[in-house]
C-alpha positions as CSV (number, residue, x, y, z in Angstrom):
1,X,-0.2,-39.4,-38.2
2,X,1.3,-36.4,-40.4
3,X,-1.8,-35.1,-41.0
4,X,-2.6,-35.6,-37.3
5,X,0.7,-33.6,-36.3
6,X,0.5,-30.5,-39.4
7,X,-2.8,-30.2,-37.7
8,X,-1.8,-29.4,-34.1
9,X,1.3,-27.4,-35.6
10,X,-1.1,-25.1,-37.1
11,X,-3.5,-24.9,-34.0
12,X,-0.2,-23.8,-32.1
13,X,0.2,-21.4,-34.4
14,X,-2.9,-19.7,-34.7
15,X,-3.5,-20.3,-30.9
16,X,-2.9,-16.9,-28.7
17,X,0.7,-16.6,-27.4
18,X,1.2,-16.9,-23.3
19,X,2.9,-13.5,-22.0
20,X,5.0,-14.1,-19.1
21,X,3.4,-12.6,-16.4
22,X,5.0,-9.0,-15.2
23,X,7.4,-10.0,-12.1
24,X,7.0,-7.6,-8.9
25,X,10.0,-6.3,-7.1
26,X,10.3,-7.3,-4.0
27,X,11.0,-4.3,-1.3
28,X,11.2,-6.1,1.8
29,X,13.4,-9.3,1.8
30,X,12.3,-11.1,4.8
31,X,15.4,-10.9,6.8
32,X,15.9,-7.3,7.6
33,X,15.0,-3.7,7.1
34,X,18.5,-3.5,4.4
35,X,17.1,-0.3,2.2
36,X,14.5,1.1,4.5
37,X,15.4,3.8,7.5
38,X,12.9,4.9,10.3
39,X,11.8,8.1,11.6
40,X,9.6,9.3,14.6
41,X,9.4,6.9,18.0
42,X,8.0,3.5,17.9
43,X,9.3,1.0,15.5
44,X,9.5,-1.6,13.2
45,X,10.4,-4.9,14.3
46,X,11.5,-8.2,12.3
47,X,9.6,-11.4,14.0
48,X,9.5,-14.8,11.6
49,X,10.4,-13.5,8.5
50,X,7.6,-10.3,9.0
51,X,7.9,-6.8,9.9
52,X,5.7,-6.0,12.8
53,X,4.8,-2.4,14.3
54,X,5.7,-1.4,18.3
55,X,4.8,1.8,19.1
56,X,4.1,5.1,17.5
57,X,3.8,7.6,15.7
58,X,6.6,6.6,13.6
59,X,7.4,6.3,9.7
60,X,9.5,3.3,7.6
61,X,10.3,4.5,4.4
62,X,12.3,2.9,1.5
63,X,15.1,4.7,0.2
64,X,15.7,2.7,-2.9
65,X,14.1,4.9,-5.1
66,X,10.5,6.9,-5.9
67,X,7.6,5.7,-7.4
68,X,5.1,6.4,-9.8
69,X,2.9,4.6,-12.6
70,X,2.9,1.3,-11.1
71,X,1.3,-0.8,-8.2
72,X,2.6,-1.5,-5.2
73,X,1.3,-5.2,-3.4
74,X,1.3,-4.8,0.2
75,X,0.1,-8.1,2.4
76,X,-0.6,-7.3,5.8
77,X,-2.5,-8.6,8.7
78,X,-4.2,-6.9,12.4
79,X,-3.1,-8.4,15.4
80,X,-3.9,-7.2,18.2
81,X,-7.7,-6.2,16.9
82,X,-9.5,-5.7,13.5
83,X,-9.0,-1.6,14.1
84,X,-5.4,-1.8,14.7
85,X,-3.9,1.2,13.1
86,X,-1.6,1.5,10.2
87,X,-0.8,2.9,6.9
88,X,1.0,3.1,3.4
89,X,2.3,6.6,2.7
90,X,2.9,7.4,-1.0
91,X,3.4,10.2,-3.3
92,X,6.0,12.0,-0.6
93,X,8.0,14.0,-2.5
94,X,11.0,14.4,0.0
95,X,12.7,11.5,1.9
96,X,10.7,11.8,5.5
97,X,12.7,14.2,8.2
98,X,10.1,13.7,10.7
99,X,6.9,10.7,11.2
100,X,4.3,13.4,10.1
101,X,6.1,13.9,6.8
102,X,3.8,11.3,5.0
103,X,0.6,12.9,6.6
104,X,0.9,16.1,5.1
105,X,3.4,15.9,2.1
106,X,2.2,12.0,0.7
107,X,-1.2,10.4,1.1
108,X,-1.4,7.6,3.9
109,X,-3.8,5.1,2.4
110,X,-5.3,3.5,5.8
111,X,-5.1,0.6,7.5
112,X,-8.0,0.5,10.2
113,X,-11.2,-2.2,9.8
114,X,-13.5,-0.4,12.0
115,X,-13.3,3.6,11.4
116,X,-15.4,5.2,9.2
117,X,-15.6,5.3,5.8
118,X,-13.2,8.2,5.8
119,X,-10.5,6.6,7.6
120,X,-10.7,2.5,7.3
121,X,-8.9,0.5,5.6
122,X,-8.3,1.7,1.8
123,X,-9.3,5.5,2.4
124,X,-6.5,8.1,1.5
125,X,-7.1,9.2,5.1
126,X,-10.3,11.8,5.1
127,X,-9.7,12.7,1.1
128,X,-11.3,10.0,-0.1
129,X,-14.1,7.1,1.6
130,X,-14.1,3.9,0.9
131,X,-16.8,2.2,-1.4
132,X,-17.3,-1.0,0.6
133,X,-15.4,-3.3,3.3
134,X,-13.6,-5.9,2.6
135,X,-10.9,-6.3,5.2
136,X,-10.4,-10.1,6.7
137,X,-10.8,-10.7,10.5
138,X,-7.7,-9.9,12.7
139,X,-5.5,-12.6,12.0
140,X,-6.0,-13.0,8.5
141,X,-3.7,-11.7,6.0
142,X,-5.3,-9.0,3.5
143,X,-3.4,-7.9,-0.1
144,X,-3.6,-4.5,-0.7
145,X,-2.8,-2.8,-4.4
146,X,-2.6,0.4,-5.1
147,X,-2.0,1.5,-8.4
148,X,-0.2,5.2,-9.1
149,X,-1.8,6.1,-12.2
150,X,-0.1,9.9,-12.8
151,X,-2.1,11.7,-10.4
152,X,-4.8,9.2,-10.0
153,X,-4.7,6.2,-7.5
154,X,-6.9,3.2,-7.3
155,X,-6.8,0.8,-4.1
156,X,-7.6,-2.7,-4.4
157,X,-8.4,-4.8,-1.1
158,X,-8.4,-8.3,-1.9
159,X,-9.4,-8.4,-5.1
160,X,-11.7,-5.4,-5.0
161,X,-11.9,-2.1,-6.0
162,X,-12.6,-0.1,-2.7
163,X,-11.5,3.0,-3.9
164,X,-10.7,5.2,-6.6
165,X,-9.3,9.1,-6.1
166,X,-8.2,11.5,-8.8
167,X,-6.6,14.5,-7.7
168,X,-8.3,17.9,-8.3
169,X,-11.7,17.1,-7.5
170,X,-13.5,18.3,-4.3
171,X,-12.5,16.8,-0.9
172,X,-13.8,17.4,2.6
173,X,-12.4,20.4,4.9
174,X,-9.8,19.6,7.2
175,X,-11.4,19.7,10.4
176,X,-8.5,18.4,12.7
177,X,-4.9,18.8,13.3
178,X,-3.7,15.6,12.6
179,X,-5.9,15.1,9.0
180,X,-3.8,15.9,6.3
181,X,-2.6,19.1,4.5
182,X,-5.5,19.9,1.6
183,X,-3.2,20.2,-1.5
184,X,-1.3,18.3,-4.8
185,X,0.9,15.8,-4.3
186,X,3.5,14.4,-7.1
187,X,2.9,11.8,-9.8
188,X,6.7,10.4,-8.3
189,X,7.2,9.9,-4.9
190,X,8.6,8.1,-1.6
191,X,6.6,5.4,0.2
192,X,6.5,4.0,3.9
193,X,4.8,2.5,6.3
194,X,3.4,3.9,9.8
195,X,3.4,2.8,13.2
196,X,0.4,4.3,15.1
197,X,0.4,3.7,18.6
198,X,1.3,1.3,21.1
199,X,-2.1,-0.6,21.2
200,X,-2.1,-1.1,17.7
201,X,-0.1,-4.1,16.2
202,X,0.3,-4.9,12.5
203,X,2.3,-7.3,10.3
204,X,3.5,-6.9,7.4
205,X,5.4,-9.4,5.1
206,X,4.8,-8.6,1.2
207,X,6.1,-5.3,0.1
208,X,6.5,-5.5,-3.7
209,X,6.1,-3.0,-6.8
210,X,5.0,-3.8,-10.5
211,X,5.9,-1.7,-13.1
């Protein structure tokens, strides 16, 4: 029985230690929008514990604080069809004055299961395509990370790698109004959530960061 017990002492010991896995910060409580402010028609609604989208074009931003090196978790799901429109603006350098702030001063990373591979879901909208599809049905929830890596950022789509954009390379020409500003953005910045149109109803109810 000693020997018995030395023995699975010593396996403990040379066994490989469990690290407590790294909590997330949760943004959005489930109650309210306490720490976020809007901008630009439309809005954010709370409906059974989620945030939904009415309207557009507007933009929810957090106020808490900026971010950068770290991923953000967002779990969201299409309503109203599987090309609903929406989007997570990082990298803004300047709390949003106006809804086209995040366009042209952050990236949007896009919510949309049925445009092109420019501008569905996971594309920083028409800077960088996605590498596959992966979005769920309308309905279903999807978890989205993206990871701020300094300048680079890396989208995840549940589970998989869809894309994977490092700043300075080449990029497409702008070839409408509303496609983003060519141009840096920060390593640090702001981050929000759109509201498209009217037609276009998403739902949102994990906003979290990870250091």
């Amino acid at each position: 029985m000693i020997r018995f017990t030395v023995l699975l002492m010593a396996s403990a010991l040379l066994a490989p230690q469990a690290l407590p896995a790294a909590d997330w910060k949760q943004l959005f409580n489930g109650r309210d929008m306490n720490g976020w402010e809007h901008v630009g028609p439309g809005q954010f609604v709370m409906e059974n514990g989620l945030l939904k989208t009415e309207g557009g074009m507007g933009l929810l931003w957090y106020k808490g604080q900026k971010f950068g090196n770290c991923t953000l978790r967002v779990v969201f799901k299409t309503v109203s069809t599987p090309g609903a429109n929406s989007g997570v603006y990082i990298r803004m350098e300047e709390p949003p004055k106006d809804p086209w702030y995040g366009v042209h001063n952050g990236f949007e990373v896009q919510i949309d299961g049925q445009a092109d591979d420019w501008h569905a879901t996971g594309a920083i909208y028409s800077l960088s395509k996605i590498e596959k599809r992966v979005q769920k049905p309308a309905g279903e929830w999807n978890t989205m990370e993206i990871t701020l890596k300094g300048s680079e950022t890396i989208v995840r789509l549940n589970g998989e790698v869809v894309n994977d954009f490092k700043q300075g390379g080449p990029v497409p020409d702008r070839k409408q109004w509303y496609e983003p500003v060519r141009g840096p953005r920060p390593d640090q910045g702001y981050i929000g959530l759109q509201n498209h149109d009217g037609k276009s109803v998403v739902m949102f109810k994990e906003i979290s960061v990870k250091q």
